[in-house]
KEKE-574260 format. One record per residue (C-alpha): residue in one letter; x, y, z. Coordinates in steps of 0.1 Angstrom, whole numbers. Layout:
KEKE-574260
PT   res       X       Y       Z
PT     A       X       Y       Z
...
//
This chain:
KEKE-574260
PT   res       X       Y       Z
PT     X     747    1323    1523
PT     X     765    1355    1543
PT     X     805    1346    1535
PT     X     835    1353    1567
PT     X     850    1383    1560
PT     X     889    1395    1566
PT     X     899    1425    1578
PT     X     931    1443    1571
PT     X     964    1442    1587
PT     X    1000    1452    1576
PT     X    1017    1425    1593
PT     X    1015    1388    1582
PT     X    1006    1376    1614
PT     X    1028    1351    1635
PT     X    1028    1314    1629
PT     X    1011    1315    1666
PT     X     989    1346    1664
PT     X     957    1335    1661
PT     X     930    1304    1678
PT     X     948    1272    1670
PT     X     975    1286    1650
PT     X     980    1311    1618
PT     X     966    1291    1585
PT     X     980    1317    1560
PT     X     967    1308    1520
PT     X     969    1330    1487
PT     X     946    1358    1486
PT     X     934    1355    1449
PT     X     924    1382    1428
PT     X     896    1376    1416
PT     X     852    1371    1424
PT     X     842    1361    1461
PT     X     819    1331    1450
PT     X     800    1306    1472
PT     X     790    1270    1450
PT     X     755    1253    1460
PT     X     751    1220    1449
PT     X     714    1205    1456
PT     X     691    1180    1438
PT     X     684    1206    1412
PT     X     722    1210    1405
PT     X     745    1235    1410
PT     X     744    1274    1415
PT     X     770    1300    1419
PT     X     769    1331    1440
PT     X     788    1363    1446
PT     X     797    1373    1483
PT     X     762    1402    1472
PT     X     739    1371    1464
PT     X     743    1376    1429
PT     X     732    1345    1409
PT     X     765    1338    1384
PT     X     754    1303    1377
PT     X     743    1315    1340
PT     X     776    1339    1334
PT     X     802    1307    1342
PT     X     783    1281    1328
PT     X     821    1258    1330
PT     X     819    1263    1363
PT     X     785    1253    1370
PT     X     787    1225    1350
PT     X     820    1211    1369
PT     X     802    1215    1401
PT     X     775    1196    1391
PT     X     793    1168    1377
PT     X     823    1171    1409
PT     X     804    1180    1435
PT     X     778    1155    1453
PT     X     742    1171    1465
PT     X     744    1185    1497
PT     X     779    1203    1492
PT     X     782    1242    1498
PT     X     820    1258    1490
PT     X     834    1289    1494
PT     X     861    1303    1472
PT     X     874    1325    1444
PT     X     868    1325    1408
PT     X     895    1337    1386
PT     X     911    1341    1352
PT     X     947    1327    1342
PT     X     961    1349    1308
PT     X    1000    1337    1298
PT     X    1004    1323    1339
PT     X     987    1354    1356
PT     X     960    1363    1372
PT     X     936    1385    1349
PT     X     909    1403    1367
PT     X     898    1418    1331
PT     X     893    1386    1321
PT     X     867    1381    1346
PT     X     844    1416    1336
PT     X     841    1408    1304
PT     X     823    1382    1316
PT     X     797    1402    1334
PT     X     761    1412    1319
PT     X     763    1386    1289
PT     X     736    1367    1278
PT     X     733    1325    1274
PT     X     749    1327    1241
PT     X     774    1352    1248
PT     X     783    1333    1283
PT     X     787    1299    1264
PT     X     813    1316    1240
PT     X     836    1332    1262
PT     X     832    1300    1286
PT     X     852    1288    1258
PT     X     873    1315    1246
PT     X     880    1328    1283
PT     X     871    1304    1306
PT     X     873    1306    1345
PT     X     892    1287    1375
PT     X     878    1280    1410
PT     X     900    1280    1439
PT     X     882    1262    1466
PT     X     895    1275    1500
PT     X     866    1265    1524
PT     X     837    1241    1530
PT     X     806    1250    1547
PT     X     783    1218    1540
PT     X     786    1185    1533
PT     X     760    1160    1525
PT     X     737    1184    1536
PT     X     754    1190    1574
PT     X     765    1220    1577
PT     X     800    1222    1592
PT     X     804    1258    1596
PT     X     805    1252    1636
PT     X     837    1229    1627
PT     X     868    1243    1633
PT     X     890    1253    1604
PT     X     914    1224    1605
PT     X     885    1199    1602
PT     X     871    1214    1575
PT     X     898    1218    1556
PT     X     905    1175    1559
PT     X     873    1177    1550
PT     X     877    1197    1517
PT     X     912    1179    1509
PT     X     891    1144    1509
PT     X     866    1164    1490
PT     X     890    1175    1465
PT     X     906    1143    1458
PT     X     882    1137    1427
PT     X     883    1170    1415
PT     X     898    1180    1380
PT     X     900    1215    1368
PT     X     884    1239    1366
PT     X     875    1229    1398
PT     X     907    1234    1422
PT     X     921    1232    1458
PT     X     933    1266    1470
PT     X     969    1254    1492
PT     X     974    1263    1526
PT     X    1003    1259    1550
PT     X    1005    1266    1586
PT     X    1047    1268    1581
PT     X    1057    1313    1584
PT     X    1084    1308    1563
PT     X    1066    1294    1537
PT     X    1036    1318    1539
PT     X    1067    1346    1534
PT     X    1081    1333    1503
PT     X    1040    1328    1487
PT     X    1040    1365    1495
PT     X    1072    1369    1472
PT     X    1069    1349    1450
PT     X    1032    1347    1438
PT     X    1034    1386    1432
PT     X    1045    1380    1399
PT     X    1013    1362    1392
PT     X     990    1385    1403
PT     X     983    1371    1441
PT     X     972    1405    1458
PT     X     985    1390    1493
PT     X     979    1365    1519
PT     X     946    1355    1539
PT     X     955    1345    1574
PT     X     924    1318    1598
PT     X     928    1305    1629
PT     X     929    1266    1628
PT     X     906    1264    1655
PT     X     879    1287    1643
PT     X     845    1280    1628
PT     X     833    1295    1600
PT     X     829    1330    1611
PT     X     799    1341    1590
PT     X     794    1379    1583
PT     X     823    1382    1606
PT     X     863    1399    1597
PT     X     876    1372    1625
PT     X     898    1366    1591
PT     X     931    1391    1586
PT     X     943    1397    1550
PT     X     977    1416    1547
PT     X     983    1428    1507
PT     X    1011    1433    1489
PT     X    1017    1469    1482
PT     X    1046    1494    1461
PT     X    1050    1524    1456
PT     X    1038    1541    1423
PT     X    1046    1577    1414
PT     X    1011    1590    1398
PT     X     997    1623    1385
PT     X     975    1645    1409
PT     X     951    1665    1391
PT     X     925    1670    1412
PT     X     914    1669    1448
PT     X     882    1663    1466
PT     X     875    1688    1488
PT     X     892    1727    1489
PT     X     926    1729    1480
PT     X     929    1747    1513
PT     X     918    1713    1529
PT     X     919    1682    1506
PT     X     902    1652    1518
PT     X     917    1628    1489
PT     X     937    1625    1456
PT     X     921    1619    1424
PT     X     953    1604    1405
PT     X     958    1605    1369
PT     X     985    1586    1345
PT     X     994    1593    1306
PT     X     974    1571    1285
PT     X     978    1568    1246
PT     X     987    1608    1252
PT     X     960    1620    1279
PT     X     960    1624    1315
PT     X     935    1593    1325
PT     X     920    1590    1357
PT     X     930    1561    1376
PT     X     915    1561    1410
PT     X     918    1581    1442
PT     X     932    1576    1477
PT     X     919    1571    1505
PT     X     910    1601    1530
PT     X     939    1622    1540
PT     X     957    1619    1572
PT     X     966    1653    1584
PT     X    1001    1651    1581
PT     X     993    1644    1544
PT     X     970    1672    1541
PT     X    1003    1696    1552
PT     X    1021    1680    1530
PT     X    1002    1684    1495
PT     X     982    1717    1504
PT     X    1015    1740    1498
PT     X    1015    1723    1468
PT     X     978    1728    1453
PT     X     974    1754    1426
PT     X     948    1762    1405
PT     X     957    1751    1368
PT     X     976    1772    1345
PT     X     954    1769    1316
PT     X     929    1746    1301
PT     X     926    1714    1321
PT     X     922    1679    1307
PT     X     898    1667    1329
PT     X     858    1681    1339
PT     X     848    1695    1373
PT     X     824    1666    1385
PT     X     826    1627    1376
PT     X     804    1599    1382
PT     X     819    1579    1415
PT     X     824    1551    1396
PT     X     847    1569    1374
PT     X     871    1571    1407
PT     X     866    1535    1418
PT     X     852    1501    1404
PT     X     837    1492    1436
PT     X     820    1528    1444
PT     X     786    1522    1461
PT     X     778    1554    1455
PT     X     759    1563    1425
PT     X     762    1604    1433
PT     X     789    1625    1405
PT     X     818    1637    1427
PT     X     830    1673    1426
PT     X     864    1676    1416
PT     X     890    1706    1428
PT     X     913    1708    1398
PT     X     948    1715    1403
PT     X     977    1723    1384
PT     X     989    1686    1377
PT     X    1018    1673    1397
PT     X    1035    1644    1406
PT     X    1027    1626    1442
PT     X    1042    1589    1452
PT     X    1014    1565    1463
PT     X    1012    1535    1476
PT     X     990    1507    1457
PT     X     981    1468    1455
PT     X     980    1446    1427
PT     X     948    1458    1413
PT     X     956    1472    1383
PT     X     935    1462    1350
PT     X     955    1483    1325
PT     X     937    1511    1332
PT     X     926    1521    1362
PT     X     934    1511    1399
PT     X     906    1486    1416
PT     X     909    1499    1453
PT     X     917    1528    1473
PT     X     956    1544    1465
PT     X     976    1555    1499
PT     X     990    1590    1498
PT     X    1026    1588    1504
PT     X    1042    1622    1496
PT     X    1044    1650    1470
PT     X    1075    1645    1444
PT     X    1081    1685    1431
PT     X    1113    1673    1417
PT     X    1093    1654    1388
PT     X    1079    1665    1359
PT     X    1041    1653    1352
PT     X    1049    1641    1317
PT     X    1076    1617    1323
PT     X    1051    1594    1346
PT     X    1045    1568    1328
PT     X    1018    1531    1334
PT     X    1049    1507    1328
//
């Protein structure tokens, strides 16, 4: 079933901004996944069409038991370690077989935030507005127990300001903002999402593209005494490319990392399956701007490019 999509804004949108008024809930950080629930029982899917039903077996098996036939969801699944969100939690989970799923189901088990409903008894209520079917979910949810949860909402700005605060410290990436008089806009960014962002000072030590003309930052950090790399920015504005090009030199000696890497090495959610040619520099420091996805190790999405930071030397950056 095609899922709505958000698109991204910087603003959280006024209490008035959008059809029938902002809706603003937490944007979790964790798997897109839609719930089925037939005659058969009930199946999990990712926002690709991947079938998950076999990787979170505690969540199929809540569903089934929770959910009547009939019943479609939309929501997130996610990982709770010590009271926040754990993304890492959640690719572990990935690629294991029946035995190895029922373990970790165990030993790591998931959470479901239901945020939307799409069918119900077999009627599907996408054409609904968003208010309805979210009374809709909430009468739903009234027999739920976890791992099977309500995702909150509130229409109130204020509020939605201090979720953006305060659920930081959890891992919330940011807020997802519907209009409570929209249907279910399938395949559609009629959604906004704004994240939460700050600025990290990271090592650049490599470019893509000429160091006369660099099209994006491949960003490196000190891990267990190596020069990792993290992630990359997104494509440089040109303000940002006369910014760091004064600054690109080729490297004084033997350099830690190689001259092509596979794009996944630069990104966990690279489509492209082509190694990337990297321009290595002479490592220096550069502030970026970055959400919450960080694993420990590498940065989930697409870095900002803020400015260059001379004044620092590459070996006191540090991942704390």
């Amino acid at each position: 079933m095609e899922v709505a999509l958000a698109r991204a804004v910087e603003q959280i949108p006024d209490a008035g901004a959008l059809p029938g008024g902002s809706r603003f809930e937490p944007k979790w950080d964790g798997f897109r996944t839609v719930i089925t629930r037939d005659q058969s029982g009930a199946r999990l899917w990712s926002r690709r069409g991947t079938d998950l039903t076999a990787t979170f077996p505690e969540i199929a098996g809540t569903a089934e038991r929770q959910l009547g036939p009939g019943t479609v969801l939309d929501g997130e699944l996610v990982a709770w370690v010590d009271g926040r969100l754990a993304f890492a939690v959640l690719q572990t989970r990935m690629g294991r077989g029946p035995r190895g799923a029922a373990r970790l189901a165990r030993t790591s088990p998931a959470s479901y935030a239901a945020f939307d409903v799409l069918a119900d008894d077999g009627q599907d209520v996408r054409p609904w507005a968003f208010d309805d079917r979210r009374r809709l979910l909430e009468q739903l949810a009234t027999g739920w127990r976890p791992p099977l949860n309500l995702s909150p909402v509130t229409d109130d700005h204020a509020t939605a300001l201090e979720w953006f605060e305060a659920y930081a410290a959890v891992g919330m990436e940011g807020l997802v903002v519907k209009g409570g008089a929209e249907p279910y806009p399938a395949g559609r960014r009629a959604w906004v999402k704004v994240k939460r962002r700050t600025s990290v000072d990271v090592v650049c030590g490599a470019v893509i593209g000429p160091r006369s003309a660099p099209q994006q930052v491949v960003a490196g950090l000190p891990i267990n005494g190596r020069l990792h790399v993290v992630g990359r920015t997104g494509p440089l504005s040109q303000a940002a490319r006369r910014a760091l090009t004064p600054w690109l030199v080729s490297p004084a000696g033997e350099h830690p990392w190689p001259q092509r890497l596979p794009a996944a090495a630069l990104g966990r959610f690279s489509s492209s399956r082509d190694d990337v040619d990297l321009t290595l520099v002479e490592p220096l420091v550069v502030e970026v701007s970055a959400d919450t996805g960080w694993d420990g190790s590498a940065f989930r999405h697409l870095l900002r490019f803020s400015r260059v930071r001379p004044e620092m030397d590459p070996m006191e950056i540090s991942t704390s």
